[in-house]
DSSP file (Angstrom, degrees, kcal/mol; ACC not computed):
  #  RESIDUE AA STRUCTURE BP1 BP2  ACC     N-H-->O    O-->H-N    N-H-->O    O-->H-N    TCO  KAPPA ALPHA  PHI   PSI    X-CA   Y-CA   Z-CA
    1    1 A X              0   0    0      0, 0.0     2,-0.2     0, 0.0     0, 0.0   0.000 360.0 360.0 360.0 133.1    1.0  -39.5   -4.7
    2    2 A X        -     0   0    0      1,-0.1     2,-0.4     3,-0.0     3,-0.1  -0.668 360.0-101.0-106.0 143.4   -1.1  -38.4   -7.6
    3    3 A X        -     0   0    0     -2,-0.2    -1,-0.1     1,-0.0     0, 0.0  -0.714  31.0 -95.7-116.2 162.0   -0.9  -34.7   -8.4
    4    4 A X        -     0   0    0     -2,-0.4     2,-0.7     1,-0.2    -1,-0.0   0.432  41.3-123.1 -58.8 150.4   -3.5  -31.6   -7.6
    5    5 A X        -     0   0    0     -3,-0.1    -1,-0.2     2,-0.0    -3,-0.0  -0.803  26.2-132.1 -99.4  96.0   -5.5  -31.2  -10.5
    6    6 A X        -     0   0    0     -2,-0.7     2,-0.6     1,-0.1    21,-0.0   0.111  18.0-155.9  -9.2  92.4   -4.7  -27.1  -11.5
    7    7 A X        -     0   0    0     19,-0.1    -1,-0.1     0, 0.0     2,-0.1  -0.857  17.8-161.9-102.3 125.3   -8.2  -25.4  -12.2
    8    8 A X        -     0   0    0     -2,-0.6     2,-0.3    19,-0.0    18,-0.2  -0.234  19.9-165.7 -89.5 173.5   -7.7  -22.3  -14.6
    9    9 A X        -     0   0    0     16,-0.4    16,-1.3    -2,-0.1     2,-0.6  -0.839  22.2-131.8-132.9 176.5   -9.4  -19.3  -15.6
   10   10 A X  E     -A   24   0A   0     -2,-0.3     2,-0.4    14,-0.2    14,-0.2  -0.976  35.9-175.9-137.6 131.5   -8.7  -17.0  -18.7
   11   11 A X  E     -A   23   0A   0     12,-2.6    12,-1.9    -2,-0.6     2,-0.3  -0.994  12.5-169.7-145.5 126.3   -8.7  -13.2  -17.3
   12   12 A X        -     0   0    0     -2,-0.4    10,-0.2    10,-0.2     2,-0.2  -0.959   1.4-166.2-120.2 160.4   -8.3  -10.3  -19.0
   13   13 A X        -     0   0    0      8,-0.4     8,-1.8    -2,-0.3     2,-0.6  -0.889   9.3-151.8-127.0 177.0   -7.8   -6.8  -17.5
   14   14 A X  B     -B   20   0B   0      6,-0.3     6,-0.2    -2,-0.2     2,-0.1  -0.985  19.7-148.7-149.0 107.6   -8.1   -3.0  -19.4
   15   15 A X    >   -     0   0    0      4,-1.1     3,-2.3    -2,-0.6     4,-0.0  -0.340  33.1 -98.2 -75.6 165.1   -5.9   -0.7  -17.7
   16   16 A X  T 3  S+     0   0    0      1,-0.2     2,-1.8     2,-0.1    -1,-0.1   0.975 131.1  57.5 -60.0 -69.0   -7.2    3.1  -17.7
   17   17 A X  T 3  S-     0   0    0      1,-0.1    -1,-0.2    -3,-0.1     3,-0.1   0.448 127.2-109.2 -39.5  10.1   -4.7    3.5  -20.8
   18   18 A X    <   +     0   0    0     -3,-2.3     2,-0.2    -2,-1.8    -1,-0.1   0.851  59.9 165.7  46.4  54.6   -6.8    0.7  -22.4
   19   19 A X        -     0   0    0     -4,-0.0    -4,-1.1     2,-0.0     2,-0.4  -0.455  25.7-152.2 -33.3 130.6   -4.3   -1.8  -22.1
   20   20 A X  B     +B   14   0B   0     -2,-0.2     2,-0.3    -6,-0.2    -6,-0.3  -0.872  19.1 173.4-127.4 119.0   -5.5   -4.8  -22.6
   21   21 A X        -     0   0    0     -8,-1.8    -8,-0.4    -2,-0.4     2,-0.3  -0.707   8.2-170.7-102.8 157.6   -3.7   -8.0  -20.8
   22   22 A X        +     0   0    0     -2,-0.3     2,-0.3   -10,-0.2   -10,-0.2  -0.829  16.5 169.7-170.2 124.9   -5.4  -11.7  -21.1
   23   23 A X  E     -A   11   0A   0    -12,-1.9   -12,-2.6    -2,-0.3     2,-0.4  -0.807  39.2-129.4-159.3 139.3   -3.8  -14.3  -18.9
   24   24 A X  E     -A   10   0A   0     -2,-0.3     2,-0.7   -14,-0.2   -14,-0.2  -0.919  34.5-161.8-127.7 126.9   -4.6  -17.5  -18.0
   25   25 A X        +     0   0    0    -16,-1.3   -16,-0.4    -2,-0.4     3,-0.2  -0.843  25.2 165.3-122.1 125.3   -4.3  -17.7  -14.0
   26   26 A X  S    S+     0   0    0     -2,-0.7     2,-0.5     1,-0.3    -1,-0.2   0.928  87.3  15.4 -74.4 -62.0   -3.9  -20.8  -11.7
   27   27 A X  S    S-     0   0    0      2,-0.0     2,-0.5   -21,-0.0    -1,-0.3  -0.938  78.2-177.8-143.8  88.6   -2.9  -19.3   -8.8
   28   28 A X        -     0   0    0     -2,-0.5     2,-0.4    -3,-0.2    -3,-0.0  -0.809  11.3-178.7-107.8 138.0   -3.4  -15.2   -8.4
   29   29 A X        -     0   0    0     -2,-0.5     2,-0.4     2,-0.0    -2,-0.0  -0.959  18.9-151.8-108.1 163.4   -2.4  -12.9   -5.5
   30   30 A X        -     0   0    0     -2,-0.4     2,-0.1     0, 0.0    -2,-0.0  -0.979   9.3-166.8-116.4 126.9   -3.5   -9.0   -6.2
   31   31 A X        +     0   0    0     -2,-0.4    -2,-0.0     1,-0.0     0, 0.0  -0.559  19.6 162.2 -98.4  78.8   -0.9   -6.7   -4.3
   32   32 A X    >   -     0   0    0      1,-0.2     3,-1.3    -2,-0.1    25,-0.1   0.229  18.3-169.7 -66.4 -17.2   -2.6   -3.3   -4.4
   33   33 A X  T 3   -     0   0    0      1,-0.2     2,-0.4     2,-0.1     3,-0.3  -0.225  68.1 -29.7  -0.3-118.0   -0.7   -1.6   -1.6
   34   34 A X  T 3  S+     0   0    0      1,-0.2    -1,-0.2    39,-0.0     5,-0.1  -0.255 114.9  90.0-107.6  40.9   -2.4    1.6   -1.1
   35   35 A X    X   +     0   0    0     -3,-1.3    22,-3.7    -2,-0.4     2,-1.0   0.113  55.4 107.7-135.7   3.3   -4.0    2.6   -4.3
   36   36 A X  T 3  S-     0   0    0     -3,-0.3     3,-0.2     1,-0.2    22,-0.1  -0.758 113.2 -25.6 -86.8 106.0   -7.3    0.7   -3.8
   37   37 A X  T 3  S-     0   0    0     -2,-1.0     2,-0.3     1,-0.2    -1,-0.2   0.797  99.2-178.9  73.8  26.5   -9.7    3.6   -3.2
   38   38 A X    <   -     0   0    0     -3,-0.7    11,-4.8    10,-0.1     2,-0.4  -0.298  10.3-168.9 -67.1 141.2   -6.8    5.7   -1.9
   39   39 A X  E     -C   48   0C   0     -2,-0.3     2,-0.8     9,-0.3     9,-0.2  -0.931  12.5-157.4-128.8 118.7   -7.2    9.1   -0.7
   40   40 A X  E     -C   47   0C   0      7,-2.4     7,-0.7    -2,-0.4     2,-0.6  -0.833   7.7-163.3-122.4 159.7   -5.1   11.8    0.1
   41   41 A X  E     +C   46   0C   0     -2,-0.8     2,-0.5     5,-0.2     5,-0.2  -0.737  16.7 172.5-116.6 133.9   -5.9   14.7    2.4
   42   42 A X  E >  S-C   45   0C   0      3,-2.7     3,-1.2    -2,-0.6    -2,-0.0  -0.847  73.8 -50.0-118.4  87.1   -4.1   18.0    2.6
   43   43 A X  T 3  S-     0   0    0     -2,-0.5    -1,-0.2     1,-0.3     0, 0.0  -0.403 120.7 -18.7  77.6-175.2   -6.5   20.1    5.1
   44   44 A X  T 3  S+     0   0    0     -3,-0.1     2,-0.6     2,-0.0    -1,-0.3   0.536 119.4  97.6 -55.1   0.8  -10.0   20.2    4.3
   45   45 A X  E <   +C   42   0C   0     -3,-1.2    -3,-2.7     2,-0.0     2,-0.5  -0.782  50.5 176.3-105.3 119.1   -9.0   19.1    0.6
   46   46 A X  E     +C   41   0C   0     -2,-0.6     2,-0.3    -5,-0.2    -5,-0.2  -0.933  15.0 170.6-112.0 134.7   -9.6   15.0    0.5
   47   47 A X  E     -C   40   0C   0     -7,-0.7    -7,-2.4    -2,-0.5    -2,-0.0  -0.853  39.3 -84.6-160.5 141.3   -8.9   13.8   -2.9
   48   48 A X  E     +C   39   0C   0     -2,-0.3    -9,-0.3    -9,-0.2     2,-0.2  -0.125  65.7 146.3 -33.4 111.0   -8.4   10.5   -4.9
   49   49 A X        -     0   0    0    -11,-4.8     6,-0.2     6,-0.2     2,-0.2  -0.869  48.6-148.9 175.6 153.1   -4.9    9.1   -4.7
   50   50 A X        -     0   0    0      4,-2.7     3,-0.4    -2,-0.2   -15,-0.1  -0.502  62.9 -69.9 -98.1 168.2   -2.3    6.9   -4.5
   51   51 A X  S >  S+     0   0    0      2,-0.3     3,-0.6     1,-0.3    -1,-0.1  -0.156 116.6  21.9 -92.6 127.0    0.9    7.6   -2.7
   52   52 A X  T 3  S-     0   0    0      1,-0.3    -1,-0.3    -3,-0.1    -2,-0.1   0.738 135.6 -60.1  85.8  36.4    3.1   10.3   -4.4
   53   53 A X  T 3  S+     0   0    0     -3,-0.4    -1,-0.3     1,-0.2    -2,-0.3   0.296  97.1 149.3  75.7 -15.1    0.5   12.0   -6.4
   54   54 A X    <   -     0   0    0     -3,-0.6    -4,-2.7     1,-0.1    -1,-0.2  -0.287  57.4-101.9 -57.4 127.5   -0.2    8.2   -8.4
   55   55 A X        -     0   0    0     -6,-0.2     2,-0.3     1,-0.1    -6,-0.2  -0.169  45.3-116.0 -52.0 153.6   -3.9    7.9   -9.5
   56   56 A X        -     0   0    0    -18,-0.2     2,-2.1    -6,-0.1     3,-0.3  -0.790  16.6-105.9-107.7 170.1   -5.6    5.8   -7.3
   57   57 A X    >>  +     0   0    0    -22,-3.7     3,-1.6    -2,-0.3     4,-1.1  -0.180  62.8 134.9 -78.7  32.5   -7.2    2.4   -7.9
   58   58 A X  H 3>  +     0   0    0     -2,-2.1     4,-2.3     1,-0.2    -1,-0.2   0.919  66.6  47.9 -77.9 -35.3  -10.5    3.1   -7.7
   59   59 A X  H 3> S+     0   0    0     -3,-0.3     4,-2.0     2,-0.2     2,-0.3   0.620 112.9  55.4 -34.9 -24.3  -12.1    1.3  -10.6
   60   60 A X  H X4 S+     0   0    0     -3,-1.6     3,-4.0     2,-0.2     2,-1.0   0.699 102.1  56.4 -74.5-109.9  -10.1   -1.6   -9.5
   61   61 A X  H 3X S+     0   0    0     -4,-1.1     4,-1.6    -2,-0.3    -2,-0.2   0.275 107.4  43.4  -6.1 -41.4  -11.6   -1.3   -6.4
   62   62 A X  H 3X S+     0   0    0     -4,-2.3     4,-0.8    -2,-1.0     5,-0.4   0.921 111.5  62.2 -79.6 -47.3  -15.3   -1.5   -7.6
   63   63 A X  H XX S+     0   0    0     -3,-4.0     3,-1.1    -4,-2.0     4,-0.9   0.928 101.4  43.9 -48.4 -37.8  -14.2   -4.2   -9.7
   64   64 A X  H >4>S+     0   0    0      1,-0.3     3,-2.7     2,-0.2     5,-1.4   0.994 113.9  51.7 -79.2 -52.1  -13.0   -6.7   -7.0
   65   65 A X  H 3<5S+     0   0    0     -4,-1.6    -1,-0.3     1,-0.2    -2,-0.2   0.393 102.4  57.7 -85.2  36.9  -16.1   -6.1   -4.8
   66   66 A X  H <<5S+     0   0    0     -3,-1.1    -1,-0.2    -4,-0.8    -2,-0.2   0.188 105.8  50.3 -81.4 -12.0  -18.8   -6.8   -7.6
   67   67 A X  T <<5S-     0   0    0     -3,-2.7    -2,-0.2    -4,-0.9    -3,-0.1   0.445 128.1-117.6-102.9  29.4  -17.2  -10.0   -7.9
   68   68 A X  T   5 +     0   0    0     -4,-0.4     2,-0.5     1,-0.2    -3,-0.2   0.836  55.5 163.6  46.0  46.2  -17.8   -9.9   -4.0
   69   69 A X      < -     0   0    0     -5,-1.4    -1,-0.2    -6,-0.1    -2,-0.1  -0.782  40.3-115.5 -71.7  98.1  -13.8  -10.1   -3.1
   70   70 A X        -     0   0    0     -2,-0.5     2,-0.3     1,-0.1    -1,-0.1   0.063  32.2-160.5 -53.8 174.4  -13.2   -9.0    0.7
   71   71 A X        +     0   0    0     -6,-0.1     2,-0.4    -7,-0.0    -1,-0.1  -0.825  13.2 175.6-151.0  87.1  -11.3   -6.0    1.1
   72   72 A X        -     0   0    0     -2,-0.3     2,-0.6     2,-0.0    -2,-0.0  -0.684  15.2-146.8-111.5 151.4   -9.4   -4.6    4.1
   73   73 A X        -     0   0    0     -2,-0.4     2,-0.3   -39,-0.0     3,-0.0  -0.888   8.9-158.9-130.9 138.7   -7.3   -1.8    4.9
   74   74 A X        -     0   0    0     -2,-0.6     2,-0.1     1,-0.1    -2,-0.0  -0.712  28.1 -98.5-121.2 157.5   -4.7   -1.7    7.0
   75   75 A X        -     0   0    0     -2,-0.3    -1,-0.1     1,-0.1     0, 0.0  -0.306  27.2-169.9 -65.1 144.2   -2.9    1.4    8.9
   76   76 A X        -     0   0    0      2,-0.1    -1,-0.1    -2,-0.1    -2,-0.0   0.444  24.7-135.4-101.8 -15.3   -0.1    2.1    7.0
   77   77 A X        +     0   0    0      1,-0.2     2,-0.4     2,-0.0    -2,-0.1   0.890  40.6 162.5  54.5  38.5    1.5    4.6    9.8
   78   78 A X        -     0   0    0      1,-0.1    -1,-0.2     3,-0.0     2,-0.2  -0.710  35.2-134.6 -88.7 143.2    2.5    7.2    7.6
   79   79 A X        -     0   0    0     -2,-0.4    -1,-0.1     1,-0.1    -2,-0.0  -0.483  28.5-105.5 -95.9 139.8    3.2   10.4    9.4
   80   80 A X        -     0   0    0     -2,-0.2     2,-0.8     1,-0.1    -1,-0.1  -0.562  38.1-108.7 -81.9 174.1    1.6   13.6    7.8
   81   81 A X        -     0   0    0     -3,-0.1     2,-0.2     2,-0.0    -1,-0.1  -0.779  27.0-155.6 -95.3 123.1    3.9   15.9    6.1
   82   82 A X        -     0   0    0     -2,-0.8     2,-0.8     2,-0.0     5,-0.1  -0.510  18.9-123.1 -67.7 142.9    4.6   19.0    7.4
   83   83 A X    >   -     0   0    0     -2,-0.2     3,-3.8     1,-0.1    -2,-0.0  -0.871  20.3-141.6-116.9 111.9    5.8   21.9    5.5
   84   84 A X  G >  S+     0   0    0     -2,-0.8     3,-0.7     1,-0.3    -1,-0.1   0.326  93.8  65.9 -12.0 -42.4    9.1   23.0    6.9
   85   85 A X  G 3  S+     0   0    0      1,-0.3    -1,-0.3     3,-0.1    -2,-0.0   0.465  99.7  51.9-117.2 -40.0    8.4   26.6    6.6
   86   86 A X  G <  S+     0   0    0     -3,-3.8     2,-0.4     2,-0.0    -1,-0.3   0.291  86.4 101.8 -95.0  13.3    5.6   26.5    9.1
   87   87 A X    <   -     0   0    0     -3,-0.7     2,-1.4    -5,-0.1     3,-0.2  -0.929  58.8-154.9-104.3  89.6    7.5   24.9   11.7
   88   88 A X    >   +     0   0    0     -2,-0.4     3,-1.4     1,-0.2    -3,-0.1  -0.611  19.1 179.1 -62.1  94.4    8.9   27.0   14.7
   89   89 A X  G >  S+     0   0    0     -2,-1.4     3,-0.9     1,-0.3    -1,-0.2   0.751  73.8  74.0 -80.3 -11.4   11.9   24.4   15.5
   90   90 A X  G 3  S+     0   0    0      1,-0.2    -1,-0.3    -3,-0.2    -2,-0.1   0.891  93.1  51.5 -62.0 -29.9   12.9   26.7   18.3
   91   91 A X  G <  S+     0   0    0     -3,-1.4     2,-0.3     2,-0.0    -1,-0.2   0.038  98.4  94.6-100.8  37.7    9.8   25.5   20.3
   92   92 A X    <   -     0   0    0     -3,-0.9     2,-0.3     0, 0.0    -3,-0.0  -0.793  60.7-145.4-119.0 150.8   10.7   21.9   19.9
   93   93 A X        -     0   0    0     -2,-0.3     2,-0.2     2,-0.0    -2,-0.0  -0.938  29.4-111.2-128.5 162.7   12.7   19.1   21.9
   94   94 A X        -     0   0    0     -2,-0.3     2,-0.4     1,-0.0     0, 0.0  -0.456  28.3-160.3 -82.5 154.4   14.8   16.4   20.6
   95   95 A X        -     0   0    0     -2,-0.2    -2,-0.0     0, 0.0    -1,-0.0  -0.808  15.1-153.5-125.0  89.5   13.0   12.6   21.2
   96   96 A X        -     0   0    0     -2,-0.4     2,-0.3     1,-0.1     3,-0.1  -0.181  10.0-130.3 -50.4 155.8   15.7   10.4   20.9
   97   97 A X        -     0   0    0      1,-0.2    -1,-0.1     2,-0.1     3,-0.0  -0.617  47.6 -52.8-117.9-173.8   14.5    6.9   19.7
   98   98 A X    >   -     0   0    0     -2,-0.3     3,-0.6     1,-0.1    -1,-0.2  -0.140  39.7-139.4 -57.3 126.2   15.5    3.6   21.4
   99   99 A X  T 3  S+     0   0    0      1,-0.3     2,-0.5    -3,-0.1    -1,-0.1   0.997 105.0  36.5 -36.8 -74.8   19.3    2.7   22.0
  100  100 A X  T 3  S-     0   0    0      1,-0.0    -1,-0.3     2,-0.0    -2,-0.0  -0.417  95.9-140.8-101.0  71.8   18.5   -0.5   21.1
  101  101 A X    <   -     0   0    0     -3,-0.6     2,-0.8    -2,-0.5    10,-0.1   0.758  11.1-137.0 -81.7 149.6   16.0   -0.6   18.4
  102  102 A X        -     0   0    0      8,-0.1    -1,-0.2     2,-0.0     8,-0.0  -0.896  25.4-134.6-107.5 114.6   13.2   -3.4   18.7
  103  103 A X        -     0   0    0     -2,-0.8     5,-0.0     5,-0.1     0, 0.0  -0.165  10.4-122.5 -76.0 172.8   12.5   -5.1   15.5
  104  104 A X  S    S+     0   0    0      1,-0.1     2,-0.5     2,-0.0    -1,-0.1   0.844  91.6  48.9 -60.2 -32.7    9.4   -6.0   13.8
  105  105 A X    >   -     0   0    0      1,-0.1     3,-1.5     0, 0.0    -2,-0.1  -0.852  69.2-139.4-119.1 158.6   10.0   -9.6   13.5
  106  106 A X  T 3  S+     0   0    0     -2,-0.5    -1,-0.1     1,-0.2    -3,-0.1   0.720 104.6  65.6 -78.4  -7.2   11.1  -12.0   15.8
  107  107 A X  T 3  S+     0   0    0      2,-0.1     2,-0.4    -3,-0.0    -1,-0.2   0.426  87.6  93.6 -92.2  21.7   13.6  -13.8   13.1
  108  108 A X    <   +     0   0    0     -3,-1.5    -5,-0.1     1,-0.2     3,-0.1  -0.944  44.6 168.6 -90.0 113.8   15.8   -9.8   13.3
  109  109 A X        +     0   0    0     -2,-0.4     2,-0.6     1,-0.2    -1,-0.2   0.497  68.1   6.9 -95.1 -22.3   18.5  -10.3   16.0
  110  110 A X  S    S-     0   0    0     -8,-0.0    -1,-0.2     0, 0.0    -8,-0.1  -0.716  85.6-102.6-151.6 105.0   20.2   -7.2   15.0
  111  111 A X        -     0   0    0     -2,-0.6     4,-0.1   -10,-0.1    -3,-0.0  -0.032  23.6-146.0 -48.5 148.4   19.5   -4.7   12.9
  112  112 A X  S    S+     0   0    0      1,-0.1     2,-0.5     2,-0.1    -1,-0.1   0.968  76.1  61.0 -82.3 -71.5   21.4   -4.7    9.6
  113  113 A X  S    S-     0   0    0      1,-0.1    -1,-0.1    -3,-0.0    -2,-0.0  -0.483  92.1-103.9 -80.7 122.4   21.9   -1.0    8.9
  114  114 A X        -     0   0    0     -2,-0.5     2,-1.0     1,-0.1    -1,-0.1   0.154  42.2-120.4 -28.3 129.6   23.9    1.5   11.2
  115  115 A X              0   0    0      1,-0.1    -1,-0.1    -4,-0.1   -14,-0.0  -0.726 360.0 360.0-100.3 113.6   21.3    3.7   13.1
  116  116 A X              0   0    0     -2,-1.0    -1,-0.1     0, 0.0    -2,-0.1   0.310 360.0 360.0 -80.2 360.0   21.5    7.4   12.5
């Protein structure tokens, strides 16, 4: 069986700290988690960012669609944060979650770590 013939590219990128990397790529995947054109909002206040205060990715982000690279985002299910302090916990009930937990994938028979 004769085998694939590899087409390459030479890529450089220039991080905001003007980095410069140059790499020669067969095969690339980009895993961005949430830092492409991330935003977080506190209140009325929306501002650019990645997750813990980290700049977010937004230069990236214009790069990959000018070379007209799709782009999706998907829910991440992050809960907002609350600040403790503003919280009456007296006017609260407990929600117990599931005895037996249902995992995300079907190849988890059991969950690994005790549930607290």
């Amino acid at each position: 069986m004769p085998k694939p013939k590899l087409e390459s590219i030479v890529f450089s990128a220039v991080t905001a700290w003007i980095m410069v990397y140059i790499m020669t790529l067969y095969n690339t995947v980009l895993a961005t988690g949430t830092y492409l054109k991330g935003r977080t909002i506190i209140g009325t206040c929306v501002e650019d960012s990645g997750p813990d205060g980290m700049h977010a990715a937004g230069p990236l982000t214009d790069s990959l669609l000018k070379l007209g690279l799709p782009l999706r985002r998907f829910k991440t299910g992050t809960p907002p944060r609350v600040n403790a302090r503003t919280v009456d916990f007296d006017e609260m009930e407990v929600q117990p979650g599931d005895e037996i937990p249902v995992p995300f994938s079907y190849s988890t028979e059991n969950p690994v770590l005790p549930q607290l």
